[in-house]
VEXKE-142235 format. One record per residue (C-alpha): x, y, z; residue number from 0. Coordinates in nm, 3 decimals, padded with zeros to 5 digits, always signed. Example, Ala and Ser with C-alpha at 12.3 -4.5 7.8 and 13.67 -1.06 7.14 Angstrom:
<recs>
- +01.230|-00.450|+00.780|0
- +01.367|-00.106|+00.714|1
</recs>
This chain:
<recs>
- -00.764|-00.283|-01.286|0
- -00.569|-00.468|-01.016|1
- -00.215|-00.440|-00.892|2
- +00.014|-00.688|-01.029|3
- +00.362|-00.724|-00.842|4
- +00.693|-00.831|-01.054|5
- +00.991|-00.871|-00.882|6
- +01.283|-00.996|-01.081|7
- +01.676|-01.088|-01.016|8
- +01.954|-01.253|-01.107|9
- +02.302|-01.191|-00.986|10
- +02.595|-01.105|-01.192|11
- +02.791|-01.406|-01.153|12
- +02.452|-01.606|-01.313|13
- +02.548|-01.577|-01.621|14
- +02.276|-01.808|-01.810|15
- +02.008|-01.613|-01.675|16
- +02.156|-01.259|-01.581|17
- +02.080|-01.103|-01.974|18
- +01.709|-01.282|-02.064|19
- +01.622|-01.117|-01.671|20
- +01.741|-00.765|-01.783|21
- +01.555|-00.843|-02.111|22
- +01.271|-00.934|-01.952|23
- +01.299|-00.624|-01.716|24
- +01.320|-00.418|-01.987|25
- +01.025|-00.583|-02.216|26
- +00.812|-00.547|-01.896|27
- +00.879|-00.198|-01.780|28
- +00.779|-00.048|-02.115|29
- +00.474|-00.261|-02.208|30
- +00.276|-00.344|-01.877|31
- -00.032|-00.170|-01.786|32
- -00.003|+00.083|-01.547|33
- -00.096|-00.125|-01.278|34
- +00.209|-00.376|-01.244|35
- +00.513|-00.226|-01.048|36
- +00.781|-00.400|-01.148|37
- +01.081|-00.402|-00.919|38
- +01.456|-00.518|-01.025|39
- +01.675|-00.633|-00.762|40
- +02.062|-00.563|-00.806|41
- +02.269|-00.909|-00.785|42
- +02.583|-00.731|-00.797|43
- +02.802|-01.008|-00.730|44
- +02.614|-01.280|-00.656|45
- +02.560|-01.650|-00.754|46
- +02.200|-01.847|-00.788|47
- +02.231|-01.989|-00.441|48
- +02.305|-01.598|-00.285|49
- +02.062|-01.383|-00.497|50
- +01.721|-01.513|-00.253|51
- +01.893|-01.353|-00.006|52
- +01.998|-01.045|-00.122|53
- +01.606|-01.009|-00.322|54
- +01.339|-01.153|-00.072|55
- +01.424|-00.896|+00.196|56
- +01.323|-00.622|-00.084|57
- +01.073|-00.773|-00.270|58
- +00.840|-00.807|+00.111|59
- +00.860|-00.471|+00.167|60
- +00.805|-00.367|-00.257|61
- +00.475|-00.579|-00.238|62
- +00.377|-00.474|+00.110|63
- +00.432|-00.068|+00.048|64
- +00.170|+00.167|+00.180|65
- +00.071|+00.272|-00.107|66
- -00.095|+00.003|-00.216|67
- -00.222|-00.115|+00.069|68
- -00.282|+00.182|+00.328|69
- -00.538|+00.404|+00.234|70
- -00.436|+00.779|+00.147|71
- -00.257|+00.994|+00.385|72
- -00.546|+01.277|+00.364|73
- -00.822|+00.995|+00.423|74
- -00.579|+00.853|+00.734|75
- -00.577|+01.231|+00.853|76
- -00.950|+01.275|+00.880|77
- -01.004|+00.962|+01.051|78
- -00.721|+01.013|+01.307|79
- -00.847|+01.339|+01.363|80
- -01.148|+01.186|+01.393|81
- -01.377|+01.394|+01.147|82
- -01.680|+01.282|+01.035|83
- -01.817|+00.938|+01.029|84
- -01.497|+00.734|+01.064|85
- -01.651|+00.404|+01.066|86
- -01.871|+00.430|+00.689|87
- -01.480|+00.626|+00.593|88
- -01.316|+00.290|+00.678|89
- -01.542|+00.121|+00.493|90
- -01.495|+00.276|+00.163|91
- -01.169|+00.278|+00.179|92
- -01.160|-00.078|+00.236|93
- -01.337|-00.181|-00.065|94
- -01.086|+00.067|-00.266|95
- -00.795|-00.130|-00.131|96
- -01.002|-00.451|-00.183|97
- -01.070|-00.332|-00.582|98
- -00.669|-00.243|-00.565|99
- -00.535|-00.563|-00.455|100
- -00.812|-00.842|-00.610|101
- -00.981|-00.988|-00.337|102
- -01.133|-00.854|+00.027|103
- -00.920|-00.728|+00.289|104
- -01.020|-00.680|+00.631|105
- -00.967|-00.411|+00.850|106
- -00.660|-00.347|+01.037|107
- -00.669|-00.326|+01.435|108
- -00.546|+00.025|+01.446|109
- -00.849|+00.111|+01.262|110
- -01.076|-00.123|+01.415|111
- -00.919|+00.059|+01.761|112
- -01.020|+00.438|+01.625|113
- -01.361|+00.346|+01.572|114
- -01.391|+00.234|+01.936|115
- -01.208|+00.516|+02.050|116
- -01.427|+00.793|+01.795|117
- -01.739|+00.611|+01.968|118
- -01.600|+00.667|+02.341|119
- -01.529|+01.004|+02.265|120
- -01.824|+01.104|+02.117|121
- -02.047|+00.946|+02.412|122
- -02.189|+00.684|+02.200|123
- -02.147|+00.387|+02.385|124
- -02.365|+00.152|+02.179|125
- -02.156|+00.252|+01.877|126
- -01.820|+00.182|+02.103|127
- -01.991|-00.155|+02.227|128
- -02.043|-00.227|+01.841|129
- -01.670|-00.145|+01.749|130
- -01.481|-00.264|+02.027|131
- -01.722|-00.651|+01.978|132
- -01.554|-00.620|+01.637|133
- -01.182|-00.544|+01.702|134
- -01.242|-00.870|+01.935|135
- -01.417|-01.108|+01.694|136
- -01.127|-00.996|+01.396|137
- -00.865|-00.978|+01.658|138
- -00.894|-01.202|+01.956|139
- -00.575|-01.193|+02.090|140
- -00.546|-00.804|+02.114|141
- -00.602|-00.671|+02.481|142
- -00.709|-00.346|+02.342|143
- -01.095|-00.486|+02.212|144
- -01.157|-00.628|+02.571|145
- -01.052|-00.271|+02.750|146
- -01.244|-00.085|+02.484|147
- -01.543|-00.276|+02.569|148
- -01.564|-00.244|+02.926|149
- -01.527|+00.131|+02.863|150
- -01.800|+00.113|+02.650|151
- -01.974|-00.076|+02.955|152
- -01.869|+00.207|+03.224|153
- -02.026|+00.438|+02.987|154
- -02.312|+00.218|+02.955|155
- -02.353|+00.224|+03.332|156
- -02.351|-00.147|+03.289|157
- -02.051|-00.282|+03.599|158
- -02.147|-00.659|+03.498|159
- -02.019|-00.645|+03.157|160
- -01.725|-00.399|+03.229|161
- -01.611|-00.653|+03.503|162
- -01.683|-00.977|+03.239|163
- -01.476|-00.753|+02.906|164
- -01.185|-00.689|+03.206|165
- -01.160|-01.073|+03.286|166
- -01.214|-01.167|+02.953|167
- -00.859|-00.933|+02.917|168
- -00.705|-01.119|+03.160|169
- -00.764|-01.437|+03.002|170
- -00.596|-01.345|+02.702|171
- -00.356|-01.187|+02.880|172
- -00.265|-01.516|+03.058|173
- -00.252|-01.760|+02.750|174
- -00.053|-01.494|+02.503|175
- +00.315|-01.583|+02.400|176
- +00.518|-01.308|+02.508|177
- +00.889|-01.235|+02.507|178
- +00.832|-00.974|+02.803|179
- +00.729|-01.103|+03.124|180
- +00.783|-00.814|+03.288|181
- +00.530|-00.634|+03.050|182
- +00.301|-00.849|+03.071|183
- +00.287|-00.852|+03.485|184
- +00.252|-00.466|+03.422|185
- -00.033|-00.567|+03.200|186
- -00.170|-00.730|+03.451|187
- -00.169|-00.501|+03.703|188
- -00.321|-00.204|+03.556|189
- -00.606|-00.447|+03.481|190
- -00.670|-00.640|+03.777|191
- -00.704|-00.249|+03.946|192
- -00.929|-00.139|+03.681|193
- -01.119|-00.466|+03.765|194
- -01.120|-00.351|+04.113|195
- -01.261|-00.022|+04.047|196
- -01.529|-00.041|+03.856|197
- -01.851|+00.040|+03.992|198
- -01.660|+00.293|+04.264|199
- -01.790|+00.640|+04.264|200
</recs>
């Protein structure tokens, strides 16, 4: 019941192990259950030492597609759209991926991030508090959980813990490797004046 991934190659100019690959390619494509995708990389010219190149590239992005681990497009839909209760959606469609794949897989930030943002929207700032407290425990080093939280905090009329989730930000902010300096001074502006106002009228 689990996704298998093959990936198999061998360039033309291996000639020991070019015709027991495209055997084996061929054995495997019509006998494995329906679950293994099988992927064969062309070596079109190429010798043992060139065909890693020419097949790892490929063979990330075969075992990393969407559809096997994104959940469907229709399920992404609602929850961007933000129908019903995203958070329980997320859930189930976590375990389905988890079934998929063989073993638990967490949440992504994006959708961590929605559920935050669904919360906010809807006015439920304990919900938002609850989300955003997530996003930061699974992702630490994403800026996003701390800002979510201290909006959860305005909401919650609550200027202490808005003012701790912004400085908390900051932190981060400070100790991340980034290739942008200039973004992250940006970054740093737009919180250090969203420190600064909370708590005005």
């Amino acid at each position: 019941t689990r996704v298998r991934h093959l990936v198999l190659s061998a360039g033309t100019r291996e000639m020991r192990l070019l015709a027991p690959t495209q055997r084996l390619h061929a054995f495997v494509r019509d006998s494995a259950p329906t679950r293994w995708r099988v992927l064969r990389v062309d070596g079109e010219g190429l010798g043992h030492t060139d065909t890693p190149f020419a097949t790892i590239p490929p063979s990330l992005r075969f075992v990393f597609d969407r559809s096997v681990w994104e959940m469907p497009l229709a399920a992404a839909d609602s929850m961007l759209q933000q129908l019903g209760d995203v958070a329980a959606r997320l859930e189930r469609e976590r375990v389905v991926i988890s079934q998929r794949v063989g073993y638990p897989v967490a949440a992504s930030a994006k959708w961590l991030e929605l559920i935050a943002k669904t919360a906010l929207a809807r006015r439920d700032a304990e919900g938002a508090s609850a989300a955003a407290k997530r996003l930061i425990e699974a992702y630490p080093e994403e800026i996003t959980g701390f800002t979510l939280l201290a909006d959860a905090c305005v909401q919650r009329r609550d200027d202490s813990c808005a003012r701790r989730a912004i400085t908390d930000a900051l932190a981060v902010l400070d100790r991340r490797e980034v290739f942008d300096e200039s973004q992250r001074e940006v970054q740093r502006v737009w919180l250090r004046s969203s420190l600064a106002g909370v708590g005005r009228p």
